[in-house]
mmCIF file of the N, C-alpha and C atoms, coordinates in Angstrom:
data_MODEL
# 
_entry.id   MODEL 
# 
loop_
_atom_site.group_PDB 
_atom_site.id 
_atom_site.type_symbol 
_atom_site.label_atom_id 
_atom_site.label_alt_id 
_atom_site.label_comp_id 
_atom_site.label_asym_id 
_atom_site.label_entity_id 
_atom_site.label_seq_id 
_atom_site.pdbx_PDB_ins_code 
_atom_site.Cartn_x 
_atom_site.Cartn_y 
_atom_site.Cartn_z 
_atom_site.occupancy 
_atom_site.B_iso_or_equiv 
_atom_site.pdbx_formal_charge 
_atom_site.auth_seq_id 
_atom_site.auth_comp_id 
_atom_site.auth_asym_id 
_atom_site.auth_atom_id 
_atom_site.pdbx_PDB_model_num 
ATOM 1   N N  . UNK A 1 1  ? -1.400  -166.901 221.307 1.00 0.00 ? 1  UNK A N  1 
ATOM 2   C CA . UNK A 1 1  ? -1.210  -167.629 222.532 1.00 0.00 ? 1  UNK A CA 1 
ATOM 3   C C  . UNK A 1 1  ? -2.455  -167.431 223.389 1.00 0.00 ? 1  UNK A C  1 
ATOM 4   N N  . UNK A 1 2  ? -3.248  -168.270 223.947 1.00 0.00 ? 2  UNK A N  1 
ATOM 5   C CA . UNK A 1 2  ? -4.217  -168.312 224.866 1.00 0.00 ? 2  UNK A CA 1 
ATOM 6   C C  . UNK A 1 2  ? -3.752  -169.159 225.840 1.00 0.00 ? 2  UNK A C  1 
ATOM 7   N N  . UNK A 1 3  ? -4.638  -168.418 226.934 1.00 0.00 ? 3  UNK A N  1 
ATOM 8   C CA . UNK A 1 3  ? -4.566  -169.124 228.544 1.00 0.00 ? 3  UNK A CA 1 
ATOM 9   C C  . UNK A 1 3  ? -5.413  -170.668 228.399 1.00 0.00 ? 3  UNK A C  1 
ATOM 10  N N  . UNK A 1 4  ? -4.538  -171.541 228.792 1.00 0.00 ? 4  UNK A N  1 
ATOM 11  C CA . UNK A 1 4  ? -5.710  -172.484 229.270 1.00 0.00 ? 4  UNK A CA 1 
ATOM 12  C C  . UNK A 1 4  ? -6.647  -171.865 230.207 1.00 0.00 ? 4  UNK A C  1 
ATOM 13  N N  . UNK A 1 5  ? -6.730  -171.723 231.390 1.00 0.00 ? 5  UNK A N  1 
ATOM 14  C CA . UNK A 1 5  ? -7.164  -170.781 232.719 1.00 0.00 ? 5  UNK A CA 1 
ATOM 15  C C  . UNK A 1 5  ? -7.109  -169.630 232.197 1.00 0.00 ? 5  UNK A C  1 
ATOM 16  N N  . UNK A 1 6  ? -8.134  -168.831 231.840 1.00 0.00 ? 6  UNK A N  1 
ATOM 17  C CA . UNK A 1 6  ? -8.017  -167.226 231.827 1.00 0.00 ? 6  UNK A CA 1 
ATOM 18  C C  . UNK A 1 6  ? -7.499  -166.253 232.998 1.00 0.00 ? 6  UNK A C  1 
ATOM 19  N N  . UNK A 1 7  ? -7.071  -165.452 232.846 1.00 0.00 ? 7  UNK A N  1 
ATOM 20  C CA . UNK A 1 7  ? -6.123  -164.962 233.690 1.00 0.00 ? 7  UNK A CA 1 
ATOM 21  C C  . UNK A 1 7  ? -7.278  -164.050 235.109 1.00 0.00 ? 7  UNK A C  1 
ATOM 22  N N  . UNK A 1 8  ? -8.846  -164.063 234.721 1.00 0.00 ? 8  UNK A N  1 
ATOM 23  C CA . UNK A 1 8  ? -9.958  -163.643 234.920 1.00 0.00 ? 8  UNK A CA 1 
ATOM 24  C C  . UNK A 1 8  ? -10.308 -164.552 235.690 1.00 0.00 ? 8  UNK A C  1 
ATOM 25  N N  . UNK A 1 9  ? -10.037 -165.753 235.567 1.00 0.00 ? 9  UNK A N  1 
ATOM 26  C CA . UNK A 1 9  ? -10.459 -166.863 236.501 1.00 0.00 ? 9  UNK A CA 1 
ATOM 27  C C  . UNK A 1 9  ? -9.302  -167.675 237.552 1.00 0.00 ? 9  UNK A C  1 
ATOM 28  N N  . UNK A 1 10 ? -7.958  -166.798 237.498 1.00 0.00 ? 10 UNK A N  1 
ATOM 29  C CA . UNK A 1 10 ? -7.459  -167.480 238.651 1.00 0.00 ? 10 UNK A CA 1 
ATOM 30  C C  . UNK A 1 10 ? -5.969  -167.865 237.664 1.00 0.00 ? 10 UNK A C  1 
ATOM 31  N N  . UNK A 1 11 ? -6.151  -167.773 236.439 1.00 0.00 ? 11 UNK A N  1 
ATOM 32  C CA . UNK A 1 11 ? -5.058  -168.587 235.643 1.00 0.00 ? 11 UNK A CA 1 
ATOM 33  C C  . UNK A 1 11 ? -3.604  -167.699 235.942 1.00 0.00 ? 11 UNK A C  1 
ATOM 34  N N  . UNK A 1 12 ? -2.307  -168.452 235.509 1.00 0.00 ? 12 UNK A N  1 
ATOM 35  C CA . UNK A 1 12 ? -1.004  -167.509 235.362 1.00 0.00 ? 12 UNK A CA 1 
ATOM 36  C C  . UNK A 1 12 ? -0.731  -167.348 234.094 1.00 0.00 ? 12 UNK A C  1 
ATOM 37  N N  . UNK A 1 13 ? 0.378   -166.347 234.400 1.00 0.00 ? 13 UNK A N  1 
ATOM 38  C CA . UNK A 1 13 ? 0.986   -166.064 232.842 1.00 0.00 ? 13 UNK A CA 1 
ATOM 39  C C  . UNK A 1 13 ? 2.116   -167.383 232.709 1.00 0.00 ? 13 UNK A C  1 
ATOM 40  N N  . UNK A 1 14 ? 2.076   -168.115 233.377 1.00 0.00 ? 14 UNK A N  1 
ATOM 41  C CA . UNK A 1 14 ? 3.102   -169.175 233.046 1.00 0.00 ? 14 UNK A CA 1 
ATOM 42  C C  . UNK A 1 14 ? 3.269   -169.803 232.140 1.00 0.00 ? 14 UNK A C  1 
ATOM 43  N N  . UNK A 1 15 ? 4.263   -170.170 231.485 1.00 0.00 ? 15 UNK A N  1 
ATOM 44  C CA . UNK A 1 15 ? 3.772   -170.928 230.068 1.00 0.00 ? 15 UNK A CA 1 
ATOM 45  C C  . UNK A 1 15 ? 3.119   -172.448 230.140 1.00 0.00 ? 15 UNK A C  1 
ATOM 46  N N  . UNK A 1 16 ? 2.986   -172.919 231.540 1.00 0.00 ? 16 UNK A N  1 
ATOM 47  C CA . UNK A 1 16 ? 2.465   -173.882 231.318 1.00 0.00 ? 16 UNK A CA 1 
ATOM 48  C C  . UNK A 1 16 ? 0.765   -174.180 231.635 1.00 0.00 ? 16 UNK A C  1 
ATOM 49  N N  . UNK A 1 17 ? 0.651   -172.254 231.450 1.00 0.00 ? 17 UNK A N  1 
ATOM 50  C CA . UNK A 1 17 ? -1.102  -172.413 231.376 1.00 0.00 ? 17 UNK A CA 1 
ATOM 51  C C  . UNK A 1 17 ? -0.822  -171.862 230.006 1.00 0.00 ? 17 UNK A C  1 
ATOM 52  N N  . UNK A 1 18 ? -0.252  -171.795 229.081 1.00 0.00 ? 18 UNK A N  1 
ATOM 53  C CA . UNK A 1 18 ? -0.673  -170.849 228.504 1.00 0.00 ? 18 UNK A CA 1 
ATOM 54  C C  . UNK A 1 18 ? -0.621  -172.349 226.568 1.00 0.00 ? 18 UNK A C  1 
ATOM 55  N N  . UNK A 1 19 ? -1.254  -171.974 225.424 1.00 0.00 ? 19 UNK A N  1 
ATOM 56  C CA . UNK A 1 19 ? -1.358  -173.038 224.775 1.00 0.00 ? 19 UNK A CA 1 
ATOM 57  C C  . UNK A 1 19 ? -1.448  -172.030 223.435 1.00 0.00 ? 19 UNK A C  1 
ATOM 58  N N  . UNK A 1 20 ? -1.143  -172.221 221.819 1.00 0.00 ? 20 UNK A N  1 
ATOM 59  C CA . UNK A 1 20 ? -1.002  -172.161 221.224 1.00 0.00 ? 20 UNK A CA 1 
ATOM 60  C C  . UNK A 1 20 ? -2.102  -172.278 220.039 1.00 0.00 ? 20 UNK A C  1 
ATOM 61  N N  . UNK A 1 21 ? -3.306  -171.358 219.796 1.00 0.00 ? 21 UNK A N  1 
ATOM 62  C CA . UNK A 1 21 ? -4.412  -171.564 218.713 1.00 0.00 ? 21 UNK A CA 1 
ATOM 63  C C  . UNK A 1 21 ? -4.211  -170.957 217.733 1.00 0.00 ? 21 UNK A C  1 
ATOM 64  N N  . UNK A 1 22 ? -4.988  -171.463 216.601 1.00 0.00 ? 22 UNK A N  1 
ATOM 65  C CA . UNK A 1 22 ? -5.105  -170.477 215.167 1.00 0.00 ? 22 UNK A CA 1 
ATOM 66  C C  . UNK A 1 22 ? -6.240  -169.838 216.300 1.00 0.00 ? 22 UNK A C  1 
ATOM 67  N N  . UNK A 1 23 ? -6.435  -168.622 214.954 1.00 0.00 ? 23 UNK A N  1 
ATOM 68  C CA . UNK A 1 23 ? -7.395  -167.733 215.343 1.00 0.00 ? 23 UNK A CA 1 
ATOM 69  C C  . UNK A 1 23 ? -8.935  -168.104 215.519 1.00 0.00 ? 23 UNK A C  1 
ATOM 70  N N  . UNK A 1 24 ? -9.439  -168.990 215.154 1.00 0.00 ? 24 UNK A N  1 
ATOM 71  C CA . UNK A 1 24 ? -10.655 -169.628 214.979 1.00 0.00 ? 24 UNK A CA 1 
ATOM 72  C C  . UNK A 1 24 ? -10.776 -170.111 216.287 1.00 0.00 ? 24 UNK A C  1 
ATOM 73  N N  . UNK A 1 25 ? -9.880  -171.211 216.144 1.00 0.00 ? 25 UNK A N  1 
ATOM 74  C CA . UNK A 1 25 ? -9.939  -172.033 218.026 1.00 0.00 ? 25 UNK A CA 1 
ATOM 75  C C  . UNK A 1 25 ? -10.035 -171.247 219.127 1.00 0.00 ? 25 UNK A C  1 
ATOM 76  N N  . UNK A 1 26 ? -9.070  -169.575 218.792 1.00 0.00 ? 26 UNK A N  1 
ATOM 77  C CA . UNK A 1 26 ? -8.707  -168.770 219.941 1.00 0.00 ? 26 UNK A CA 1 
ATOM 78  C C  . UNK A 1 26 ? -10.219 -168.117 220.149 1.00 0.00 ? 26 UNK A C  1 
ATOM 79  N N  . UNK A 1 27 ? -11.128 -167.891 218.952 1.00 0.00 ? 27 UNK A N  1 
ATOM 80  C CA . UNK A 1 27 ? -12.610 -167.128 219.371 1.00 0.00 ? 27 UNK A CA 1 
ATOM 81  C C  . UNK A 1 27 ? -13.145 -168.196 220.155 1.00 0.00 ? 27 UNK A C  1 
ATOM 82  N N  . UNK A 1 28 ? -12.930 -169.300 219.616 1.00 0.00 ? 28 UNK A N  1 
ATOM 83  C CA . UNK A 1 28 ? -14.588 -170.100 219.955 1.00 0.00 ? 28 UNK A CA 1 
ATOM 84  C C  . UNK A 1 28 ? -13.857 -171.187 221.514 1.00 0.00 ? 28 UNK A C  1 
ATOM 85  N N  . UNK A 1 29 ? -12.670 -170.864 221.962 1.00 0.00 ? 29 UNK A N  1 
ATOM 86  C CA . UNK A 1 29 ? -12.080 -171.670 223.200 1.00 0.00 ? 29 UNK A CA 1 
ATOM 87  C C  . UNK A 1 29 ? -12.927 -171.384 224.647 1.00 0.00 ? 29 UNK A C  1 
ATOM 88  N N  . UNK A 1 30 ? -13.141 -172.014 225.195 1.00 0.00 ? 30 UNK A N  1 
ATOM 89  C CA . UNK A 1 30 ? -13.782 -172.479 226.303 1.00 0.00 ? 30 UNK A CA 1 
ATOM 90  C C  . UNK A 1 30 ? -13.009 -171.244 227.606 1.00 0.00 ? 30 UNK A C  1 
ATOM 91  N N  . UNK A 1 31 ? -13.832 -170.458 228.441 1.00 0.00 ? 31 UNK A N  1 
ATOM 92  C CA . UNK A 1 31 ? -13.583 -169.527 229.409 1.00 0.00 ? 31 UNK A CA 1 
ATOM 93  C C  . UNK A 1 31 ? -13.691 -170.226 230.782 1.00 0.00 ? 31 UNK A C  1 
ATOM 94  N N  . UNK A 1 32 ? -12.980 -171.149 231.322 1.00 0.00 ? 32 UNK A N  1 
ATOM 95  C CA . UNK A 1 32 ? -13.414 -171.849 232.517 1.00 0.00 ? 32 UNK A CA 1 
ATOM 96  C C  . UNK A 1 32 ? -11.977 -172.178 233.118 1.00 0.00 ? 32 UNK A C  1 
ATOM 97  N N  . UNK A 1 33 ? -13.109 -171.988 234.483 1.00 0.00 ? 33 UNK A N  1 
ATOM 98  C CA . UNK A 1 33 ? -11.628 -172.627 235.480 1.00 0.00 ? 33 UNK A CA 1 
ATOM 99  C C  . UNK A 1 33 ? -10.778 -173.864 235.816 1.00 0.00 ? 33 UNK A C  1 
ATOM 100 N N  . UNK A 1 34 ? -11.703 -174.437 234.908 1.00 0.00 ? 34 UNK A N  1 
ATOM 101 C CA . UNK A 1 34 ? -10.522 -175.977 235.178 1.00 0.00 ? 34 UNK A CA 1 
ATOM 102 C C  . UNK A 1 34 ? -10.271 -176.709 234.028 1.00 0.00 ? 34 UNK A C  1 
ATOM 103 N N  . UNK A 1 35 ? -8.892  -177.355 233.864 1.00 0.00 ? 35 UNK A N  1 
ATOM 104 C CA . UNK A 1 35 ? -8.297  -177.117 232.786 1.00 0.00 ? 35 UNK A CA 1 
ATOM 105 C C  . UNK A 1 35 ? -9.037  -178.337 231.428 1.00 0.00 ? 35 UNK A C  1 
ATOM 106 N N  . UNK A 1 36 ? -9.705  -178.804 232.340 1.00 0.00 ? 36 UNK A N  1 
ATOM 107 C CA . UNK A 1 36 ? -10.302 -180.613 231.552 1.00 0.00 ? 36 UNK A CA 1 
ATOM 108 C C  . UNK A 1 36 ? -11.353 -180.098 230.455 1.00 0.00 ? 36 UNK A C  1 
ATOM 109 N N  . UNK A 1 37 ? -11.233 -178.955 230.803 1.00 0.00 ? 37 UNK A N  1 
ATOM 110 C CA . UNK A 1 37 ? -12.596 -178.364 229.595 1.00 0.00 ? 37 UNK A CA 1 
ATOM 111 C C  . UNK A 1 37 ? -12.202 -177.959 228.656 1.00 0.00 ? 37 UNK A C  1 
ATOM 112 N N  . UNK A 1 38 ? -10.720 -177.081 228.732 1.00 0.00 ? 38 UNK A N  1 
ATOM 113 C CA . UNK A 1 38 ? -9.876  -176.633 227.692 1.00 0.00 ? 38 UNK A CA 1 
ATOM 114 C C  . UNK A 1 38 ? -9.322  -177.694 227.038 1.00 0.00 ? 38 UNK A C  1 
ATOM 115 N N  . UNK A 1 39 ? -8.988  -178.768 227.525 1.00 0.00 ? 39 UNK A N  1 
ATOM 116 C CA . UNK A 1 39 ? -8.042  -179.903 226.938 1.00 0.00 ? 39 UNK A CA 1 
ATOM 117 C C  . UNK A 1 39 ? -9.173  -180.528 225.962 1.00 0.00 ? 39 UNK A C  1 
ATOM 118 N N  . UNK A 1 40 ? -10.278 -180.700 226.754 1.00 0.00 ? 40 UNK A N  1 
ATOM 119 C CA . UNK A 1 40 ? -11.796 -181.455 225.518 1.00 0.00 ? 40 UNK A CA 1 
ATOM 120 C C  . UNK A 1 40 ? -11.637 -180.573 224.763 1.00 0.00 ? 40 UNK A C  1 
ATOM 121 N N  . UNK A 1 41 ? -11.965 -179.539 224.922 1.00 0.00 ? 41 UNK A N  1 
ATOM 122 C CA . UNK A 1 41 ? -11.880 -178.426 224.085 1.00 0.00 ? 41 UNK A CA 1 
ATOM 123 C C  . UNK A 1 41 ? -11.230 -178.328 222.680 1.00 0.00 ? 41 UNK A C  1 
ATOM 124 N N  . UNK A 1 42 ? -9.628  -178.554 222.830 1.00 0.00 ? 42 UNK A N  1 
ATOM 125 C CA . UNK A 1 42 ? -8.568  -179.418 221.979 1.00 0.00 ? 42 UNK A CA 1 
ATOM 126 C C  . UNK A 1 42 ? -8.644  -179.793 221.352 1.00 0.00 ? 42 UNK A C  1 
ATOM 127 N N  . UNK A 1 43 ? -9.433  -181.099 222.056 1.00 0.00 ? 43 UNK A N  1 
ATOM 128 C CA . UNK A 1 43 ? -8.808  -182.357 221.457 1.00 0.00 ? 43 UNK A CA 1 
ATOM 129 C C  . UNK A 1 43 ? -10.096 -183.105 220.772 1.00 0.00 ? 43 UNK A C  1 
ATOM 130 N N  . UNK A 1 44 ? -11.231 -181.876 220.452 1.00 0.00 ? 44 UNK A N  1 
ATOM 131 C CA . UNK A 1 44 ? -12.218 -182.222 219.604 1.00 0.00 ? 44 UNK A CA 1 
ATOM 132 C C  . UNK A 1 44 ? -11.652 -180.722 218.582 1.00 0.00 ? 44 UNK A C  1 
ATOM 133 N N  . UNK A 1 45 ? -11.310 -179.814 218.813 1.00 0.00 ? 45 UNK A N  1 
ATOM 134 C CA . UNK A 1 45 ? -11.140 -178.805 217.296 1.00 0.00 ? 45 UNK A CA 1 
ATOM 135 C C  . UNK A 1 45 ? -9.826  -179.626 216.850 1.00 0.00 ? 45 UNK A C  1 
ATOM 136 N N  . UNK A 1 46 ? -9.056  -180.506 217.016 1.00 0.00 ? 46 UNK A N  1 
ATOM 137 C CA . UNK A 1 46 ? -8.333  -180.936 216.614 1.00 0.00 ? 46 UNK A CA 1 
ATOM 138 C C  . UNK A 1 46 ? -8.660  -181.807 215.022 1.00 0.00 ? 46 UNK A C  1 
ATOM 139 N N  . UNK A 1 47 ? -10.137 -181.952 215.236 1.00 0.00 ? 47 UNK A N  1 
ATOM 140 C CA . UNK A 1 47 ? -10.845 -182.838 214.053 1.00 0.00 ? 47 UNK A CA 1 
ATOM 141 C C  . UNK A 1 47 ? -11.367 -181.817 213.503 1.00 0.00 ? 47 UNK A C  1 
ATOM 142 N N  . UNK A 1 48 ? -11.165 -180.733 213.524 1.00 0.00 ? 48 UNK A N  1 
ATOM 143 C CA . UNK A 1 48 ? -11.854 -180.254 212.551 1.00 0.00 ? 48 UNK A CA 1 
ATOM 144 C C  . UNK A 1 48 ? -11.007 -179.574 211.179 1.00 0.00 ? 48 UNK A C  1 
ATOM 145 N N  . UNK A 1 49 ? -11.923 -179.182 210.144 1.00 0.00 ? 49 UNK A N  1 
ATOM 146 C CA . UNK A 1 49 ? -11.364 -179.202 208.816 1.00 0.00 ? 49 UNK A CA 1 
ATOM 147 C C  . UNK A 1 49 ? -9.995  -178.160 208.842 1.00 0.00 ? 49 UNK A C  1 
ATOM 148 N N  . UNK A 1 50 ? -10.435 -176.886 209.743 1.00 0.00 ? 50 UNK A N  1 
ATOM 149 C CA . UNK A 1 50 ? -9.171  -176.101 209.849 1.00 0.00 ? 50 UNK A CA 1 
ATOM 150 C C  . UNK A 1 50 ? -8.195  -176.480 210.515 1.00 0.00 ? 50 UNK A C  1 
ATOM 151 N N  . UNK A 1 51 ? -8.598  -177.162 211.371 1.00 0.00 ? 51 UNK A N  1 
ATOM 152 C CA . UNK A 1 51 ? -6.971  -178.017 212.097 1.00 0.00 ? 51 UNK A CA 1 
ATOM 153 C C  . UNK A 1 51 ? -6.428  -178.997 211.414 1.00 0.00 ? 51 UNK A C  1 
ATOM 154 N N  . UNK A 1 52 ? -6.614  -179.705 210.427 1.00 0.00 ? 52 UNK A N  1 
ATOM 155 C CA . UNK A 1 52 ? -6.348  -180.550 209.668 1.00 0.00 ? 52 UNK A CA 1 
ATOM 156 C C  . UNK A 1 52 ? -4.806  -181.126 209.910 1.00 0.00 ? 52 UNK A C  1 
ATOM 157 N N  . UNK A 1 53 ? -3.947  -181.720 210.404 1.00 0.00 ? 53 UNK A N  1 
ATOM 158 C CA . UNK A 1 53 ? -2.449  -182.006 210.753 1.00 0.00 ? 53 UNK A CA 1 
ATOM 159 C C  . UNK A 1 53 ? -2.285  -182.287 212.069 1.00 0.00 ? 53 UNK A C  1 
ATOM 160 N N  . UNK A 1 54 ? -3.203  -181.367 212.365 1.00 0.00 ? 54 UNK A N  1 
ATOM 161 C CA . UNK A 1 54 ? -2.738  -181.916 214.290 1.00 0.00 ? 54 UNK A CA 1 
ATOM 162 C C  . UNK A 1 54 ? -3.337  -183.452 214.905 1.00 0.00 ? 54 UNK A C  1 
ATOM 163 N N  . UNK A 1 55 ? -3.037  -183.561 216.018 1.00 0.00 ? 55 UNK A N  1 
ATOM 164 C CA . UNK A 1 55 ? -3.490  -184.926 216.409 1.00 0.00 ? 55 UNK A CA 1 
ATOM 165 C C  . UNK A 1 55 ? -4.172  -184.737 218.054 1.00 0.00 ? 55 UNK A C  1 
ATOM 166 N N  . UNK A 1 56 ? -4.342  -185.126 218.263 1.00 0.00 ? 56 UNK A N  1 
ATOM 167 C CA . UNK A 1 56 ? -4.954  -185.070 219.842 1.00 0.00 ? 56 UNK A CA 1 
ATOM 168 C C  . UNK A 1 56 ? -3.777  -185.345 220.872 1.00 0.00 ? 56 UNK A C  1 
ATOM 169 N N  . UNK A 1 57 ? -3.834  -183.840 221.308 1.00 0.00 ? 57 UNK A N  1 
ATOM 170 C CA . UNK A 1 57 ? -2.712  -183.515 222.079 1.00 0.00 ? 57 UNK A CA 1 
ATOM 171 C C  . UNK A 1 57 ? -2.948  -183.859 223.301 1.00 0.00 ? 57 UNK A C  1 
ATOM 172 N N  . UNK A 1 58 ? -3.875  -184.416 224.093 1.00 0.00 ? 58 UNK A N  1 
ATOM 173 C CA . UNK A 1 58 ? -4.113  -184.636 225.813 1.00 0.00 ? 58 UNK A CA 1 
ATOM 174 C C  . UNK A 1 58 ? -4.732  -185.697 225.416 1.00 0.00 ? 58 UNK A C  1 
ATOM 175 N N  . UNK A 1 59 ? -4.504  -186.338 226.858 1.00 0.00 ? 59 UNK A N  1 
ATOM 176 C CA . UNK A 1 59 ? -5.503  -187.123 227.477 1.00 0.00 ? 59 UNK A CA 1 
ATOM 177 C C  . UNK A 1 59 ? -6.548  -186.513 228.152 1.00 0.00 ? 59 UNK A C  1 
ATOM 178 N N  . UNK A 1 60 ? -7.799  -187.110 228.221 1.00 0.00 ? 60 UNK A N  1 
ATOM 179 C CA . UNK A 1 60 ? -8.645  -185.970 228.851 1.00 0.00 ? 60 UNK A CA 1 
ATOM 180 C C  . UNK A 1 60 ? -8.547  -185.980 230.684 1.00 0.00 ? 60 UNK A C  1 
ATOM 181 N N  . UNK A 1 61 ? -8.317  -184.848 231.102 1.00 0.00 ? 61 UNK A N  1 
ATOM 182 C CA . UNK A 1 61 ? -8.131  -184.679 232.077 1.00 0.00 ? 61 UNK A CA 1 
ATOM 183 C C  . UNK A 1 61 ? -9.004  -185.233 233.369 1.00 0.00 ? 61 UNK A C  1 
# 
């Protein structure tokens, strides 16, 4: 489970900051305070070979 918002930058433990990576996505995910970076973030590892099934989960913010 990773923060959209790191908890370092202002984020909650709420579940609706909080988002669901393999371990790969969880190293290489974006450390920033606003959430449109995490969602790009997404919804480009979403194409990649290890995500293979998922689909593009946001609109970009």
């Amino acid at each position: 489970m990773a923060p959209i918002i790191p908890h370092s930058l202002g984020g909650t433990h709420l579940p609706r900051n909080c988002f669901v990576l393999c371990a790969e996505c969880h190293l290489t995910s974006p450390d920033c305070a606003r959430a449109k970076y995490f969602v790009a973030f997404i919804n480009r590892s979403s194409s990649q070979e290890h995500c293979l099934g998922t689909e593009q989960l946001f609109d970009d913010a």
